[in-house]
N, C-alpha and C positions, 0 to 999 in steps of 0.2 A: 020200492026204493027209488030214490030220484036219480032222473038218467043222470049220468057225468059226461060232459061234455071233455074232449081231449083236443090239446093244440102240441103245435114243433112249435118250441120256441127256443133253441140254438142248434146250432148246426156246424159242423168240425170238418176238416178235411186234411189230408195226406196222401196225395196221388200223383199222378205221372205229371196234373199240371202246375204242381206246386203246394208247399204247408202254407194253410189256414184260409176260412173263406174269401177273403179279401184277393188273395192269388188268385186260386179258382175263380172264379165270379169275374177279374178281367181276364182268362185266357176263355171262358163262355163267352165274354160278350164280344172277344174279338173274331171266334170263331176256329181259334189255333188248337190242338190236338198236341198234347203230350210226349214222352216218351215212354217205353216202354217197364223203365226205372224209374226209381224215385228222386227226385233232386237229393242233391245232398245235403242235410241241414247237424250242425253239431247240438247235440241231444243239452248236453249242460246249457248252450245260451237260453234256452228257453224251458228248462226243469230245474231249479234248487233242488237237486235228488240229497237227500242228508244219511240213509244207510248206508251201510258198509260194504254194498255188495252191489254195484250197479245195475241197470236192466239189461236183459238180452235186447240185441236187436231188433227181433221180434217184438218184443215187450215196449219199446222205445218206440218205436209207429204207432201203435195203441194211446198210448200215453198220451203223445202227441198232437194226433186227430182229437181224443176224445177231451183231454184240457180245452183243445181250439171251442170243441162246443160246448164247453162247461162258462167257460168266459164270457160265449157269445149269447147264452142264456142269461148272463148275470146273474151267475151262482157266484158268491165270493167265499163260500165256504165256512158262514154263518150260521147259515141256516139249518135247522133242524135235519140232521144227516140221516136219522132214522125214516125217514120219510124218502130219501134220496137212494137209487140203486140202480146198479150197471148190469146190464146185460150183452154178452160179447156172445159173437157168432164169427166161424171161421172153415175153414176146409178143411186148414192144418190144428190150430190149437195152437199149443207149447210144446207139442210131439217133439221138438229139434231138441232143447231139453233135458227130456226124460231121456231120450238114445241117446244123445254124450255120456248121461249117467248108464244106463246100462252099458254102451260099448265098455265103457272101463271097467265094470264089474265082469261083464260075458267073457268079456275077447283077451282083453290086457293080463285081469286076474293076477295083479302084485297088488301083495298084501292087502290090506284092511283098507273097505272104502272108507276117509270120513262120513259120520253120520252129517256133519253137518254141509257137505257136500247135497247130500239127499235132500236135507230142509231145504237148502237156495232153490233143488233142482221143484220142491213140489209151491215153495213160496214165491220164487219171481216167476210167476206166470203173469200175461199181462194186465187178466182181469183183477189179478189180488193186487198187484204192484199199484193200477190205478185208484182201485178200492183204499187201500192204505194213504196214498198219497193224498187223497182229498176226504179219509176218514168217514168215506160212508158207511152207513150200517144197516142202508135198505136192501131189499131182495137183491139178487146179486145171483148169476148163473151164466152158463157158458152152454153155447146150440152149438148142432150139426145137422144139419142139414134144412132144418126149420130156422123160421125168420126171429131175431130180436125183437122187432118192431110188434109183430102179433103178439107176442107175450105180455110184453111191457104192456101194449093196448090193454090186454085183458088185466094185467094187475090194478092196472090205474081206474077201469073198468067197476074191478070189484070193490073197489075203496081200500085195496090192501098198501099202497103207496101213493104217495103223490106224483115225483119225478122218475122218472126213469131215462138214463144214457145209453142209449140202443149204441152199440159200435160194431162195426164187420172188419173184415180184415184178413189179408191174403198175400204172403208176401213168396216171389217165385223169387230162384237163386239162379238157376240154370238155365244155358241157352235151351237145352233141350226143355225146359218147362215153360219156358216164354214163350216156344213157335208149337204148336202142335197142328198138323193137319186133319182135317176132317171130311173124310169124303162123303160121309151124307149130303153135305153143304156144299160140295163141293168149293171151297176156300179152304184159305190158309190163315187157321185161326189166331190169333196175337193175344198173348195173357201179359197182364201190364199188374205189378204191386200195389198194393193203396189201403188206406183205412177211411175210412166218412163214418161218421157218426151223427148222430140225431137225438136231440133232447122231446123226449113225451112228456107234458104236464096237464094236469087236473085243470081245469076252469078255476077252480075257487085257489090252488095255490097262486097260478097263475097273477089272478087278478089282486089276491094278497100282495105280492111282491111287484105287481103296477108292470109286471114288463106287457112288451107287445110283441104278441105271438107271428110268426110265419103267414101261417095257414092253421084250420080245423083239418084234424084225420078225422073223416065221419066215417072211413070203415076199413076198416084190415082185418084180409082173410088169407087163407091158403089153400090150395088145392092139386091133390097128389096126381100127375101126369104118370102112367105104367106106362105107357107105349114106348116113351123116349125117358130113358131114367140115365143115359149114359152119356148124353150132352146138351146143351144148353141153347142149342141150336135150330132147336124145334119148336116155335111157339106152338102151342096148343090152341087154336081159334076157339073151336069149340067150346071149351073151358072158359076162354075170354069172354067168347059171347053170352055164356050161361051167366057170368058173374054181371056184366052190364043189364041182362036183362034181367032177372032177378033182384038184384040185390043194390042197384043204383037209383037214387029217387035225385031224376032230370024234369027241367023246365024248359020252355019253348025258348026263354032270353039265356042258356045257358052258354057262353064259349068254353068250349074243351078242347084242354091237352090232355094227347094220351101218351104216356110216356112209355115208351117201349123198350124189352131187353135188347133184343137180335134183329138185324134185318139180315133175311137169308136172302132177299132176291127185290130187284129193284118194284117187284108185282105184289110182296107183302102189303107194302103199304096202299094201295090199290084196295086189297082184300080189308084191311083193319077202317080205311077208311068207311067202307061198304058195312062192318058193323056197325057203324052208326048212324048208318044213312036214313035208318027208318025211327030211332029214335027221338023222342021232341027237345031237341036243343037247334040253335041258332048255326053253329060252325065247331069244325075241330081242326087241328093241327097235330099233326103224328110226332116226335121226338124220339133219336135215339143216342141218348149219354156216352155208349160207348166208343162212339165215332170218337171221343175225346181222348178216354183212357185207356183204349182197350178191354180186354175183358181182366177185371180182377175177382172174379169169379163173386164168392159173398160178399165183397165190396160194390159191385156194381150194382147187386138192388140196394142197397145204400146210398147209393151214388144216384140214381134216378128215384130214389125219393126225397134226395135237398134238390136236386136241379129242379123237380117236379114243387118243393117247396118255395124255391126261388122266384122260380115264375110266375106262379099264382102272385106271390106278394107284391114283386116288382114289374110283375105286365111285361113280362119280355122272354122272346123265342128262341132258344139256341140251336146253332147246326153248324158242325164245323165245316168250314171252309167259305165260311158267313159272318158277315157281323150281326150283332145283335137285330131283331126287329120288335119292334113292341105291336102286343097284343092284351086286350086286356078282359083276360084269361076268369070268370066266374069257378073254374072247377081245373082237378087234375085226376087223371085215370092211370093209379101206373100196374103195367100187368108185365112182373119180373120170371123169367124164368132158369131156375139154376141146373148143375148137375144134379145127379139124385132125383129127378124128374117133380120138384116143390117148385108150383107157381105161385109167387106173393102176391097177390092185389091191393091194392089203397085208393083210398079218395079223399082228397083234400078242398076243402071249402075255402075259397076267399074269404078276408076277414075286410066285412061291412060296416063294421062301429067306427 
């Protein structure tokens, strides 16, 4: 079978630093950091929603982020939708939802729920609500604890789709859910809402439809961490170093970004530098996204794989409390780690044509 080549060719955003990339992208290159919340943006300026029964707000960030990278791809909604499909990953889901519908059945218990009460509660979820909204009818699923992006890889991989709209998403309500401490880390950890999403496409639709890609993902994988399965705040070196060395094919002229989840201690990056010191590439540069957003838990390896696409493309290094500096960046390494102890990896190829 002939390899298939995969590129990001859009990319969506909804987070602490503002909807759509255009926002993001100048609060990166000014080097400014977020709030903890989401701006406020009204859902109708930017969705013709035409059902009867509007989205949760939940459902509404989804929508959002992932429209941002449906357009930024230049999909217009023409295109052959059976080849096109969403894949959403999240901590929570549509869980908020389903319990409105059960407290009123559990607890309240007057009279006859409506059935069609039940339809809204299992149909506006956000992956269907976006799935409907722009009529796709490719593969289409919903992760936990596992990455979108790996999937989607592997579908487009196997010639089962073309495009695929990877989207994560994490939205916190509560002051108690926004500050949590963490004394392994000893810090005080900061959970910030957001959605980012990322378009995967095929080489051959790609080049059919004449856009011009990001970057190449030439590889995503994942790898289960048991030691620390309870927070986010442990990178696994080991595991890092196993995937660089194994499973990365580096050049002596290569510059790398490695784009990182967590920094626990100002020595980490000391140590991440150090794995690649023996490596044959030219220079690398450390990055950590969340400096920006906070942690939005499945949003943030979403979120450091556009920043991680970014850079590649446009040659330029972000750190908040920095302006932009350009680099120009051959390759990108991102090594994400979440709760549930799943570490995502990727590598993103410059695009040379």
């Amino acid at each position: 079978m002939k390899n298939v080549n995969i590129y990001i060719t859009g990319l969506g955003f909804y987070t602490p630093l503002g909807l759509g990339k255009n926002a993001n992208l100048d609060r990166l290159r000014s080097g400014l950091s977020g709030n903890v919340t989401l701006p406020g943006v009204k859902f109708d300026d930017y969705v013709k929603w035409s059902e009867p029964f509007k989205p949760t707000e939940f459902s509404q960030v989804f929508i959002l982020a992932c429209q941002d990278a449906f357009f930024d791809a230049k999909l217009n909604g023409e295109e052959n939708t059976d080849k096109i499909g969403c894949i959403m990953e999240s901590e929570v889901g549509t869980a908020d939802c389903v319990d409105d519908y059960l407290t009123q059945l559990l607890i309240k218990k007057k009279g006859i729920i409506s059935p069609m009460l039940f339809t809204k509660t299992v149909s506006n979820t956000a992956l269907g609500d976006f799935s409907r909204y722009f009529k796709l009818r490719g593969p289409s699923s919903m992760m936990l604890s596992e990455s979108s992006v790996n999937y989607a890889f592997d579908l487009i991989l196997h010639r089962m789709t073309d495009i695929v709209i990877c989207g994560a998403i994490d939205i916190k309500t509560s002051e108690e859910e926004l500050m949590e401490h963490t004394p392994e880390a000893n810090y005080q950890r900061v959970h910030g809402s957001g959605c980012v999403a990322v378009v995967l496409e095929s080489e051959e639709s790609m080049r059919k439809r004449g856009v011009v890609p990001y970057a190449q993902l030439s590889f995503s994988s994942e790898k289960f961490d048991f030691q620390h399965t309870d927070s986010d705040c442990n990178l696994n070196l080991q595991l890092t170093e196993a995937t660089i060395r194994k499973d990365l094919e580096l050049r002596e002229d290569d510059v790398m970004l490695h784009v990182c989840s967590t920094r626990e201690s100002l020595n980490q990056t000391i140590q991440l530098q150090n794995l690649w010191a023996d490596k044959p590439i030219h220079d690398v540069d450390i990055c950590y996204p969340k400096d920006f957003t906070f942690d939005m838990l499945y949003g943030s390896t979403m979120f450091e794989l556009a920043v991680a696409s970014l850079s590649v493309s446009l040659g330029e290094f972000y750190r908040a409390g920095q302006r932009v500096k350009y680099e120009a960046f051959t390759k990108a390494f991102v090594s994400s780690k979440r709760e549930g102890g799943m570490n995502s990896y990727f590598l993103l190829n410059k695009i040379t044509e």
